[in-house]
N, C-alpha and C positions, 0 to 999 in steps of 0.2 A: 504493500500500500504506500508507505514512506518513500521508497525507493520511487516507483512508478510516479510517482509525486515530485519528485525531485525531474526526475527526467520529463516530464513536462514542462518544467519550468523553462526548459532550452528548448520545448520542438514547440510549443503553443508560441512564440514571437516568430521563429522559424519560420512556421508554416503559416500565419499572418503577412510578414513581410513578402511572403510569396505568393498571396493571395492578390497584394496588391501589386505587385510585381504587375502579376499578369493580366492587372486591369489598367494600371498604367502603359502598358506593353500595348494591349488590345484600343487604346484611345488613343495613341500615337499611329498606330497601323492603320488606323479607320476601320475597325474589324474589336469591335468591344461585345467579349463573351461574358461579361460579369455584372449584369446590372447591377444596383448598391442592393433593393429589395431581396432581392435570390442571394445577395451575397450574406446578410445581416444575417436571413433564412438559415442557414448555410451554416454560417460559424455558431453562431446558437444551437443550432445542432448537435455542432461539434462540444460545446460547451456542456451541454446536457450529459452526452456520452462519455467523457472522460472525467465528470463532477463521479455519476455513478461509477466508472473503473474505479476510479481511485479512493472509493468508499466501499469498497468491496461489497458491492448490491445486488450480488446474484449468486447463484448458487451451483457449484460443481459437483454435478451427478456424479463422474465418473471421470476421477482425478489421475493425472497423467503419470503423477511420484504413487498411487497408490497401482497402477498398470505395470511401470518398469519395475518395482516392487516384488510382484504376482508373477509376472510373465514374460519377464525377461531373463533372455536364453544364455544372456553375457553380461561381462561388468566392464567396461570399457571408461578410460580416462576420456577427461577433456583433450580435446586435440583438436589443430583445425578441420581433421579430418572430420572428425566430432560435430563439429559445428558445422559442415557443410550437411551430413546425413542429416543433421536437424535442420537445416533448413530447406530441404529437399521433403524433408516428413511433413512440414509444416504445410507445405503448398501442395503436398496432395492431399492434407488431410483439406487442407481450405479449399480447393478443388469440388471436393465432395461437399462438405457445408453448403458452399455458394451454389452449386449445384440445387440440392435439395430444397434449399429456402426458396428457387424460382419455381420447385416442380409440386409444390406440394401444398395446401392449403395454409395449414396451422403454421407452419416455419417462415412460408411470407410475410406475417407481422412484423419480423424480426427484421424485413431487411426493405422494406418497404419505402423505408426513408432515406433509406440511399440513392433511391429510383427518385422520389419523389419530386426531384427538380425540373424544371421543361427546360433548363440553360444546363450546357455541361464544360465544365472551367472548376480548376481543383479547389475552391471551395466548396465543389458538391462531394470532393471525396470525401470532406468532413460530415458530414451528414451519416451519422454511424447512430446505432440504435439503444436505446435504452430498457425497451421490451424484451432483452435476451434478460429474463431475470433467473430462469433455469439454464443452464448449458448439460447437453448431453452430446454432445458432439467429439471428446474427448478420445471416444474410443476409434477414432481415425486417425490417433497416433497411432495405434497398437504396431505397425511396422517397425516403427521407432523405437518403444519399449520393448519388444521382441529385438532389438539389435541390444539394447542396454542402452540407448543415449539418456546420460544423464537428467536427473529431471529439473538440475539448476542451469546447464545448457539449455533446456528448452526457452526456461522462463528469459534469458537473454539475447536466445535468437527472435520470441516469439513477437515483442516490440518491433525490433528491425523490421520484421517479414511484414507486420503490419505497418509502419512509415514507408516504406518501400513501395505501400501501392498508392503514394501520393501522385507523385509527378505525373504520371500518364492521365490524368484527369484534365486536359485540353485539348482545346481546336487548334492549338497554334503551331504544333508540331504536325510534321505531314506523317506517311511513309519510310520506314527506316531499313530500306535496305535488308542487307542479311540478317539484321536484327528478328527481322518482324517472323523469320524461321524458328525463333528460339526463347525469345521473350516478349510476355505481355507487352504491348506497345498503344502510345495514344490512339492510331488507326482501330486495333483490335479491341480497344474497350469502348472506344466510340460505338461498333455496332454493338457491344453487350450492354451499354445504357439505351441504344434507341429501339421504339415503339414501331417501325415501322415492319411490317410484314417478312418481307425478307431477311430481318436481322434479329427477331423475339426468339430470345432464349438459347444464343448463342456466347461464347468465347465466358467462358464461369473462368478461368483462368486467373490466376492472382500475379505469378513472379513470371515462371513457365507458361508457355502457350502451347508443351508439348501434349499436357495434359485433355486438350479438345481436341487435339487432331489425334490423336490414341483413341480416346473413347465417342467421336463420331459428336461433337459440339462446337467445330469452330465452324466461322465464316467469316471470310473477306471483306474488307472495304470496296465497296462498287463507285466509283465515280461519279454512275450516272445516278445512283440510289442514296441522296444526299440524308443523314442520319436526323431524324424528330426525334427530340429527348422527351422522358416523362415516366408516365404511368398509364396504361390504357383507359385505366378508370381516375383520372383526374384530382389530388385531394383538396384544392380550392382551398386552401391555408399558408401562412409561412408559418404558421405556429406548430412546433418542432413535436410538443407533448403532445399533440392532437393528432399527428400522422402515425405517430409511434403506436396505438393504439387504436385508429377507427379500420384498417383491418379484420382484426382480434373483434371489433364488437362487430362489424358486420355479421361475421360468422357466428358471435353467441346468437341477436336475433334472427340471423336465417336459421340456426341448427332448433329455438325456441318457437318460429313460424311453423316449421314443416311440420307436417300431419302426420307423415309416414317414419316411423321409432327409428326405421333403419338409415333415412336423410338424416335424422336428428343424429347419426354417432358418425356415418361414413363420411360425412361435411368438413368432416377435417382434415381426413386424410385423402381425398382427391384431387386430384390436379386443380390446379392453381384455376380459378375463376370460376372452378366448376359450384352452380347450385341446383337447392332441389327445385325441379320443375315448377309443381305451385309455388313455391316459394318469388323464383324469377318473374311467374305472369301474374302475380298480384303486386308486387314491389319492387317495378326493374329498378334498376339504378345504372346512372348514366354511362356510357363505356364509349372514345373515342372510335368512331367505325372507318373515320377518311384523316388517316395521319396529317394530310398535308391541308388541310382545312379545318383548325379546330381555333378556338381563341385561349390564347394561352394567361393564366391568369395575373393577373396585372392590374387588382383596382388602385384606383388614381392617390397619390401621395407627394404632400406639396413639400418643398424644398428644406422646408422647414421643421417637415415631421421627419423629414429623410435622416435630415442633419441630426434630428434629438434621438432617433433611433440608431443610429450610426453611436453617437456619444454614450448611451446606454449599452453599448455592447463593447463600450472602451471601458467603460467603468467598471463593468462586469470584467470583464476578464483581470484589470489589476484587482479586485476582491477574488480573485479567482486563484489567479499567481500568492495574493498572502496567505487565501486558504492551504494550497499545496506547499508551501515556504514554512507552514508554520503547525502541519498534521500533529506532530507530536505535542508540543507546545499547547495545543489547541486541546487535544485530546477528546475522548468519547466520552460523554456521547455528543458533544459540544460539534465536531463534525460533522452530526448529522442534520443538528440542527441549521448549521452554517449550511448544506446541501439545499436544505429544503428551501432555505430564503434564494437559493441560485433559480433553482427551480422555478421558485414565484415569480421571480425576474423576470425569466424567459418568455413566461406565460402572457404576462400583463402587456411587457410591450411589441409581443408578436402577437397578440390578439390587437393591440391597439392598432399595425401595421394593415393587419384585416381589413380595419374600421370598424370593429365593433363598438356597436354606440354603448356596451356595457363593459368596455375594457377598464375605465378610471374604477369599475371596482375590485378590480385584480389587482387594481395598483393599491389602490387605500389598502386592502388586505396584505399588500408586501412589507407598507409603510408600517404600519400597526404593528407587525408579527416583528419588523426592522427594531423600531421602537419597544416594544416588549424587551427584550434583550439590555439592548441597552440602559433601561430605568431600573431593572435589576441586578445589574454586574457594573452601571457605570460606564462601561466599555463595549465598543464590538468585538468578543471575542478575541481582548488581549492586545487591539492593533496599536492602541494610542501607547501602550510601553513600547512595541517596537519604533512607530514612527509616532513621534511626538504629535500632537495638531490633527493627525488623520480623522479623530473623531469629529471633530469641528465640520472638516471637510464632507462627510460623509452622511452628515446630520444634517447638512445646507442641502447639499444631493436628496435626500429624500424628500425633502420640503418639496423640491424644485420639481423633480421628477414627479410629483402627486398634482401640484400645481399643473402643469403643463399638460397630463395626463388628460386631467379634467377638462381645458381647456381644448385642448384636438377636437374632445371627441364632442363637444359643445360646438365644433365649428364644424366638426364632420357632419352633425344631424341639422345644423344651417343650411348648410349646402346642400342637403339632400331635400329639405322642404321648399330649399328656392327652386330644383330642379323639380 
């Protein structure tokens, strides 16, 4: 937890700064893949997802030290040699994962929110889920633990293997040559993010791309068959916690709709989109059916909510960075509580982003919960000992943030009665 905590503290700026890299990059080219909306979408995402990692908020079925343990045929040191078998284990165990979460009803929850962008530009690679609160997937090391790789190599290569399917998440990179024989490449994950016919459900690959063309799941980038990003069924939100989960509830009330006992269990394990018949012709729900004519979601947001939404995801992350600077210090269950005002965070001003005309009260609910805290420790959770005056700062921030909150969404239901 500590550790992983620590090393965020170096790739959360990292992968920021290259976020806007390559929106500054895309506004100099005439060719801008990052709107700010999709981008905010994005890293609040990412914010959510590694609040939960680094709080240990889910749960291992089927632990990989308790696999090599059991079932390993050898005991083998650390070696580079080591560390490549593990990272070779990692990506086909992730192979299979990524796999399965597109083929299968209940596993797509999990990964839904990686799709969920219609822009593809490496803040969508951030966009990782929250709703994996169970993991069982574990046992697609067992190659690995059947060799003996240790189980503190795994936990070292396992970060890498996951920063490593950063970069490839643009448009701005073509075609690479001999590469595109041998490794995942931006070309190759282009068509596994788009919705268009010819390309759903192809190239699950993570590191290797030898993995799809083995098991009969790659396809080529076509020139003439330009890539639509998305989801076929649209989620009409930037709000992170909402995607993570309407999935998941679709499937409770379709499997609670159907008539038939046997719809109600098989709903979860059937191919992805599959439902029960009555089910679908008394409550369809919308599904894009012409990729290249659909309106992509986009409600109107003025310069100025851009900007304060933009500044609320700067704020948030340095409370983010002291939470991970200071786990120990901070200690349980004080952690969790700190999580859950992240959480609230995210909520309030990616529903405001929406235009929900009832977002200012997700915010008063942040502000209160903020406040609590503080009228009874004095402090946010320790910061004013490290950084002198922070409290002050962060106390003005709430005011402002509730003020302004209010304000939006009082000018967003103006504008909607003047139209």
């Amino acid at each position: 937890m500590e550790t992983y905590g620590k090393i965020l503290l170096i790739a959360m700026p990292a992968f920021f700064v290259l976020v806007l890299f390559e929106k500054f990059w895309g506004v100099w080219k005439g060719n801008d893949t990052v709107p700010v909306n999709d981008m905010i979408a994005s890293l609040s995402s990412g914010i959510t997802n590694v609040t939960k990692d680094v709080l240990g908020l889910s749960i291992v079925v089927i632990s990989y030290e308790w696999m090599a343990g059991k079932f390993g045929l050898f005991q083998i040191d650390a070696s580079w040699l080591t560390y490549v078998i593990a990272f070779i284990a990692l990506d086909f165990a992730g192979y299979w994962v990524h796999r399965i979460s597109h083929e299968y009803n209940l596993f797509w929850n999990n990964h839904i929110i990686h799709h969920s962008s219609e822009e593809f530009n490496l803040a969508c690679a951030l966009r990782q889920s929250i709703s994996s609160i169970v993991k069982i997937f574990g046992i697609f090391l067992l190659p690995a633990a059947l060799l003996g790789v240790p189980a503190q190599v795994i936990a070292i290569v396992a970060p890498l293997h996951l920063f490593a399917q950063f970069w490839y998440h643009t448009r701005h990179i073509g075609k690479m040559g001999f590469l595109e024989k041998i490794i995942v490449t931006p070309s190759h994950h282009r068509v596994h993010h788009a919705i268009n016919p010819e390309y759903l459900d192809k190239n699950y690959g993570q590191i290797f791309i030898i993995w799809d063309k083995l098991f009969g799941t790659y396809q080529e980038e076509q020139e003439n068959v330009p890539a639509v990003y998305g989801v076929t069924r649209p989620v009409r939100t930037w709000n992170p916690i909402k995607i993570n989960f309407m999935h998941l509830w679709l499937l409770i009330k379709d499997a609670w709709r159907a008539q038939d006992w046997k719809d109600k269990l098989k709903i979860w394990f059937m191919p992805l989109g599959w439902r029960p018949k009555d089910v679908s012709e008394k409550y369809p729900v919308y599904k894009i059916e012409d990729v290249y004519h659909f309106e992509k979601y986009n409600p109107f947001l003025s310069k100025g909510m851009l900007i304060w939404s933009f500044a609320q995801l700067i704020v948030l992350l340095l409370l983010l960075s002291y939470l991970f600077g200071n786990l120990a210090s901070i200690g349980v269950p004080d952690i969790f509580y700190y999580g859950a005002f992240v959480f609230l965070t995210v909520y309030s001003y990616t529903e405001l982003m929406d235009r929900n005309p009832n977002a200012w009260v997700w915010e008063v609910l942040k502000v209160i919960y903020a406040f609590y805290f503080i009228f009874t420790s004095g402090d946010w959770f320790g910061i004013n000992e490290v950084f002198p005056g922070a409290l002050t700062f962060f106390i003005v921030y709430l005011f402002l943030s509730c003020l302004l909150s209010v304000w939006f969404c009082l000018k967003n239901e103006r504008m909607q009665l003047a139209n």
